[in-house]
N, C-alpha and C positions, 0 to 999 in steps of 0.2 A: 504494500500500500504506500503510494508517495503523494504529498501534499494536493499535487497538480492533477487527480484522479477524482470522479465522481461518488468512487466508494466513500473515499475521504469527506469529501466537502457537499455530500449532499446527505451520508450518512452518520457516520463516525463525529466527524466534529460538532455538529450540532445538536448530536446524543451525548455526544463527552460533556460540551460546555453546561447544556443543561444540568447534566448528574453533578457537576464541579460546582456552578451556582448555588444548586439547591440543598448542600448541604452544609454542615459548620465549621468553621475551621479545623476544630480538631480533625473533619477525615477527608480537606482535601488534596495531604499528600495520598491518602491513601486512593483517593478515586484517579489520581493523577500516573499511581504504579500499577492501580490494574489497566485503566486507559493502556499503558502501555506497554502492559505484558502483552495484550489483547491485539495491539496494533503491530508489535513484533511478530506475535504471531502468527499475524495474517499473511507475512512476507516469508520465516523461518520457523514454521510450528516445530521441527526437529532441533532445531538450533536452541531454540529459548531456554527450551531445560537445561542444559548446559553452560548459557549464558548465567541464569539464575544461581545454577550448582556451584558455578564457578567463581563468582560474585559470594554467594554468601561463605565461601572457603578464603576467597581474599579478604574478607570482610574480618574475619576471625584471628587472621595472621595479624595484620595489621594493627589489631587491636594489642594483639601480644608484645608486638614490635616495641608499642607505643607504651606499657605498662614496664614494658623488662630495663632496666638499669644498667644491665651491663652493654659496651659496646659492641662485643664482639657478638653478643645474641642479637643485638640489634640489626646487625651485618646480615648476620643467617634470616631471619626476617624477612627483613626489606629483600634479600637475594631471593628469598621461597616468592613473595610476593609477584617480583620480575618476573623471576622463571613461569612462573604460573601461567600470567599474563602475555608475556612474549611467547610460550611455548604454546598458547592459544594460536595468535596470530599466525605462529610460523607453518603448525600443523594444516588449518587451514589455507590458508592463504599463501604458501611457501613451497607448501608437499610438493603440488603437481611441478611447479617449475626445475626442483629440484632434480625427481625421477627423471623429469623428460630428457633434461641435461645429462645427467648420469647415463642415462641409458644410451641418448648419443653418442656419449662418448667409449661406452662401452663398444656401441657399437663400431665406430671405427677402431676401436682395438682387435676388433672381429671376437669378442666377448659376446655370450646368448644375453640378452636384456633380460631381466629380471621384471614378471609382471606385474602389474600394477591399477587396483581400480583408484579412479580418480576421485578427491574429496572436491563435493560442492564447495564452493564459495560463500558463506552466510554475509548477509546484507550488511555493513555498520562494522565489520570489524575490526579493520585501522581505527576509528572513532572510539568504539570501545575501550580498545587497550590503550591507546593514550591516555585515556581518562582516568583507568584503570591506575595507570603509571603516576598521573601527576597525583591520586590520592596517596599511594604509600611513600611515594619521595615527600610530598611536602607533608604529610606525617613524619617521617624521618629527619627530615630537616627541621622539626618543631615549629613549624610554618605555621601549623593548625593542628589543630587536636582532633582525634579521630571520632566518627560520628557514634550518636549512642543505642541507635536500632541497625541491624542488618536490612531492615525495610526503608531506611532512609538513603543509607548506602545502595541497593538496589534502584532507589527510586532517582538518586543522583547521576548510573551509570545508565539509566533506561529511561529515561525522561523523552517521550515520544518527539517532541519539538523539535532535535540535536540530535538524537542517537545515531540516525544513518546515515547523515551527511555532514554535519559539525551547523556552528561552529566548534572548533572543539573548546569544550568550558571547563578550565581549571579549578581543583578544587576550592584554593584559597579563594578563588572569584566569588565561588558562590557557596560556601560553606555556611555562611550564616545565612543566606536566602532560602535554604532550605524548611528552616523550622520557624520565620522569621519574617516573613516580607511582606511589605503593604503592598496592596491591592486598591489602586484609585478609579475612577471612572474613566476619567482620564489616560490614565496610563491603556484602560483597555481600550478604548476607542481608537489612539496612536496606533496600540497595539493591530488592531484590524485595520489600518489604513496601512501599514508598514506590510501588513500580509498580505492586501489586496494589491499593493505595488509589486511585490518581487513576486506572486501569483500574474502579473501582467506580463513581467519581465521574461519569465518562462513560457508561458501559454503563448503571447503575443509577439514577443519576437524571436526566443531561443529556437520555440518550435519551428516556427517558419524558416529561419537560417538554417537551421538543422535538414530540413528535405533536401537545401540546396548542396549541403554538404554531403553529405549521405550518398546524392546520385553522382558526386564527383569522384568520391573518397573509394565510394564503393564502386566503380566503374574499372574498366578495363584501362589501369595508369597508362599504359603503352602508348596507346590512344588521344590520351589526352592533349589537346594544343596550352598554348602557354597562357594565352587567355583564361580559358578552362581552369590552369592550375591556380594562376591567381585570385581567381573568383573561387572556389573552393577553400583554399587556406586563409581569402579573407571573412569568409560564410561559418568557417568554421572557427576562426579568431573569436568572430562578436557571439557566437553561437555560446561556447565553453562559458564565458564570462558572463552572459545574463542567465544563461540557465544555473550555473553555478552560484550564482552571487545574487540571484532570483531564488533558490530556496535558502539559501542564508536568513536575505531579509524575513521568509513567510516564518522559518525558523525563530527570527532575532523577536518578529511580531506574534507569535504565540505565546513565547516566553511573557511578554510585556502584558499580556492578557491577564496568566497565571500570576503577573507580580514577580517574575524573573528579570533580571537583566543579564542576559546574553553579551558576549563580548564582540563588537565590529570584527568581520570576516575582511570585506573589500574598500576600501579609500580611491576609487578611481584610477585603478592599476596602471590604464593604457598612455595616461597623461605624462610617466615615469619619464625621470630626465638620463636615467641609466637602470643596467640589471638591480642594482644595489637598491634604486628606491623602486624600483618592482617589486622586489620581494617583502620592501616593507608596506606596501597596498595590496600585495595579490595575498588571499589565504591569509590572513595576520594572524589566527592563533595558530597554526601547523607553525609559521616562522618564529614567532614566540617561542610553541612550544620546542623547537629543535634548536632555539640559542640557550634557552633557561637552563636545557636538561639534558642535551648534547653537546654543542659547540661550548660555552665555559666551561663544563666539567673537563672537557677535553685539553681547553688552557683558554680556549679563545683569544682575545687579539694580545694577551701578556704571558704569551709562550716565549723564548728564548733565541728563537730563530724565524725566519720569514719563508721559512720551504716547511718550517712547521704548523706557521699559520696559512699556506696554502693546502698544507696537507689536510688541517683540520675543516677546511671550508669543502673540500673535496670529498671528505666521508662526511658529512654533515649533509650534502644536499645528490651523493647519490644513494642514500640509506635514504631523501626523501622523495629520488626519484623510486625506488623500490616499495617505501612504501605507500604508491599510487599505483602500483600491480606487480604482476610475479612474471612478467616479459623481458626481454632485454631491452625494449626499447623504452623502456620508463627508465632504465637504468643507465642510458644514453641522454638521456631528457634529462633527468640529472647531473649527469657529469656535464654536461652542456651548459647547462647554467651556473654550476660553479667551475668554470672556465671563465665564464666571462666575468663571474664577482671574482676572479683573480686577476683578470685583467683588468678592471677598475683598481685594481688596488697598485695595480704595478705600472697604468699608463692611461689607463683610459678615460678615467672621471677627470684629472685634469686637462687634455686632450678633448673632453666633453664640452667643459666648462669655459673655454676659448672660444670651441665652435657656438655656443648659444644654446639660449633653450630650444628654438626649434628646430633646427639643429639636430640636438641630444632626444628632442621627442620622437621625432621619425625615425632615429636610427635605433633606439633600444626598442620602437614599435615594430619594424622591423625583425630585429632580433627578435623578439619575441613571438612574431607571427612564424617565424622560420622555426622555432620551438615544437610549435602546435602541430609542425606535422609531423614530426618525429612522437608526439603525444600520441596522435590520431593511430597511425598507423604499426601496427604492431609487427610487419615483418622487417627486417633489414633492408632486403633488395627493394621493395615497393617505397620504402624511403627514398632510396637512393634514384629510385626514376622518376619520382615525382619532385625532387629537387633538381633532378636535370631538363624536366619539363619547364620548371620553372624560368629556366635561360634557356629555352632552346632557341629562343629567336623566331620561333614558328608566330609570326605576326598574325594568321588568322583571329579575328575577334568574333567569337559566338556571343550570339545577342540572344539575352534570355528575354525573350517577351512571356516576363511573368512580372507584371507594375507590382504587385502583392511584395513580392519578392526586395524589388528594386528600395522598395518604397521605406518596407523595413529594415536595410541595410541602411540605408541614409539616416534614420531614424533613430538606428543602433550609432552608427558614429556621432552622430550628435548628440546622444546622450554620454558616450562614452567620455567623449572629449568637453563636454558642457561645465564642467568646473575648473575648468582654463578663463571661464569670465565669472566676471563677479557676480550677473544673474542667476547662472547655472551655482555657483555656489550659495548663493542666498536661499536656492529652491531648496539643494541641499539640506542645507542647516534648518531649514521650514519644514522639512519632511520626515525628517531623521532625527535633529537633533532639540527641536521646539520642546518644554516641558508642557507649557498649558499652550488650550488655543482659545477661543472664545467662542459665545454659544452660536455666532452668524459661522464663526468657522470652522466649527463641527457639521455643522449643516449644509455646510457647502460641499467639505470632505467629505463626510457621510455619502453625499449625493454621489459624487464620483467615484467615488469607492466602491459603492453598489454598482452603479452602471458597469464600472469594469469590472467586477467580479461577477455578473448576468453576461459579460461580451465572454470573456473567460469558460465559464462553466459554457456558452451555446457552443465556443471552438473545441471543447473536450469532446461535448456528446456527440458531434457531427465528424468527429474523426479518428480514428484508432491508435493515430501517429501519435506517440506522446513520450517520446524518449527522453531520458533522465542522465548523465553523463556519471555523477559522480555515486548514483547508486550502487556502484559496485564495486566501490572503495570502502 
């Protein structure tokens, strides 16, 4: 079940929010963790019990960790914890890649492969175990104190809003919001205005880019003229990023419903003047989370040597190319972009900073779009020909007469790039970051809020197409 779905939003959530409403405080965490066993369920009925299992055995160590006095118990703890949780992730999500490899490799050693049934992929599980992680390290590091029901602790790692796509929400963030949080009228109203937008952002333009990519991406590369490649890798640029950064917000406006505050996913990535402040708009809590509790422990930038701070940016973002799938080409996407945050460091942001902002925008958009197809694309060689499509020089221009199409690319750039002026920023901060509105400007929201969530729910029912990029991460 995903947000952008009719089950969802003509069933589930308007049965959830009622049960949530109508009862007392005291039990709406609890209608909040069956909501979400329920909703997990509906995607991984096999998987839940496991997550639970697994959950309330972390829950338990942790708790130990956090009572034991000595340090070296403390080690073994926090280390059972890890293990627990990464040994989750890796099983699933790790196995298959692993076998395949191996067994290639066995095979050209002319070794008989060893066989192998393949483990499903469960929905949510990078998200998971991060979360999983930041509870026993920031218990470990006395950050926060461990919570006092294993139903709280479950309800924190399974909170329908975040679980299957992020943002990912650290404990210390919301550790007292759990047992603790006001609930204004207000806050819910933003709350559903914030989820009718990135419900737009999805439905309204992700999807529609998405057809355009899909019949590029997924077409015979050979084939394709250079026109063709460009218009695909840009369809599939603005695609990733509202679909993406579209369930964040419906994500960040659920929370805000329930009295959560969610931590900001995206800052207008594409406006980046290099790799470097990409990474701090694209995804902010994955890059959070892999400086906090990767890149410092590792030494980060007060290591002793400069091939050691290159080395630490380089396992830092392809452990985060890997964990966005079990392919090589995530693992390429990664090292690709900490290439280039090595190159900002050794030549390029000053070299940036000469040429100009516009400059420094086009060319790390650029770099960036040429990312996305090593993302897209999960073979090697189909990489490789559809970057050479890209220059082949074949000047044919295919003219999509689909206005639908054209209309929402333009629509997508201009939003994307709209906080390069000061209106697009003011919208901004009106939309996102306003604490009160006033009652003509609830009712004006209100209005448009509805009408695009009725244009929204008519483009769901009327079409089957409804693909989700990051559900399976």
């Amino acid at each position: 079940m995903v947000f952008s779905s009719t089950v969802f939003l003509l069933y589930f959530l308007p049965l959830f929010l009622i049960l949530y409403h109508s009862v007392s405080k005291k039990f709406k965490n609890l209608i909040i963790l069956l909501g979400s066993i329920f909703f997990y369920s509906w995607g991984a009925p096999s998987f839940v019990f496991v997550i639970m299992f697994s959950t309330y055995i972390d829950f338990h160590i942790v708790k130990k960790l956090y009572h034991s006095d000595n340090l070296s118990r403390r080690k073994l703890f926090l280390s059972a914890s890890i293990l627990l949780n990464l040994g989750l992730l890796g099983y699933f999500k790790y196995a298959n890649f692993f076998v395949e490899n191996l067994n290639l490799a066995l095979h050209n050693l002319g070794i008989q492969p060893f066989a192998w049934v393949e483990v499903a992929l469960p929905i949510g599980i990078s998200f998971y175990t991060f979360q999983t992680l930041t509870y026993s390290i920031d218990v470990y590091r006395n950050t926060e104190k461990p919570l006092d029901k294993a139903s709280n602790y479950m309800l924190y790692i399974m909170s329908f809003p975040q679980m299957i796509a992020g943002p990912i929400v650290r404990f210390s963030s919301i550790a007292k919001q759990l047992n603790n949080r006001a609930e204004s009228f207000d806050d819910k109203l933003s709350g559903f205005y914030r989820f009718c937008i990135g419900l737009s952002k999805k439905v309204l333009i992700a999807n529609v880019l998405a057809q355009e990519a899909d019949l590029i991406f997924d077409s015979n590369l050979n084939n394709l003229s250079m026109s063709q490649a460009w218009i695909g890798m840009t369809a599939y640029t603005f695609q990733i990023y509202f679909d993406f950064s579209g369930y964040s917000d419906m994500a960040i406006g659920l929370g805000k419903i329930l009295g959560f505050k969610f931590p900001e996913n995206f800052n207008s990535p594409y406006v980046s003047q290099s790799i470097s402040e990409f990474w701090r708009r694209w995804h902010i809590t994955l890059g959070d989370f892999m400086r906090d509790y990767l890149y410092i422990p590792l030494g980060g930038n007060r290591v002793s040597s400069q091939w050691r701070l290159f080395f630490n940016l380089w396992i830092v973002f392809l452990l985060s190319g890997l964990w966005h799938g079990s392919e090589w080409n995530f693992v390429i996407w990664g090292i690709y972009h900490g290439l280039f945050l090595i190159f900002d460091r050794i030549f390029l942001l000053n070299l940036l900073n000469k040429l100009g902002p516009v400059f420094s925008t086009c060319f790390t958009f650029i770099i960036v779009m040429f990312s996305w197809i090593i993302f897209r694309l999960e073979s090697l060689n189909d990489i490789k020909v559809y970057f050479s499509k890209l220059f082949s020089l074949d000047l044919e221009f295919v003219f999509y007469n689909k206005i639908e199409f054209w209309s929402i690319l333009i629509i997508a750039i201009a939003f994307s790039f709209s906080t390069k002026t000061k209106p697009g920023k003011r919208a901004q901060s009106y939309f996102f970051n306003q604490k009160e509105y006033s009652l003509k400007e609830h009712v004006f929201l209100s209005s448009i809020c509805m009408l695009l969530f009725a244009v929204c729910l008519s483009s769901i029912t009327s079409s089957e197409f409804n693909p989700f990029i990051y559900f399976r991460f």
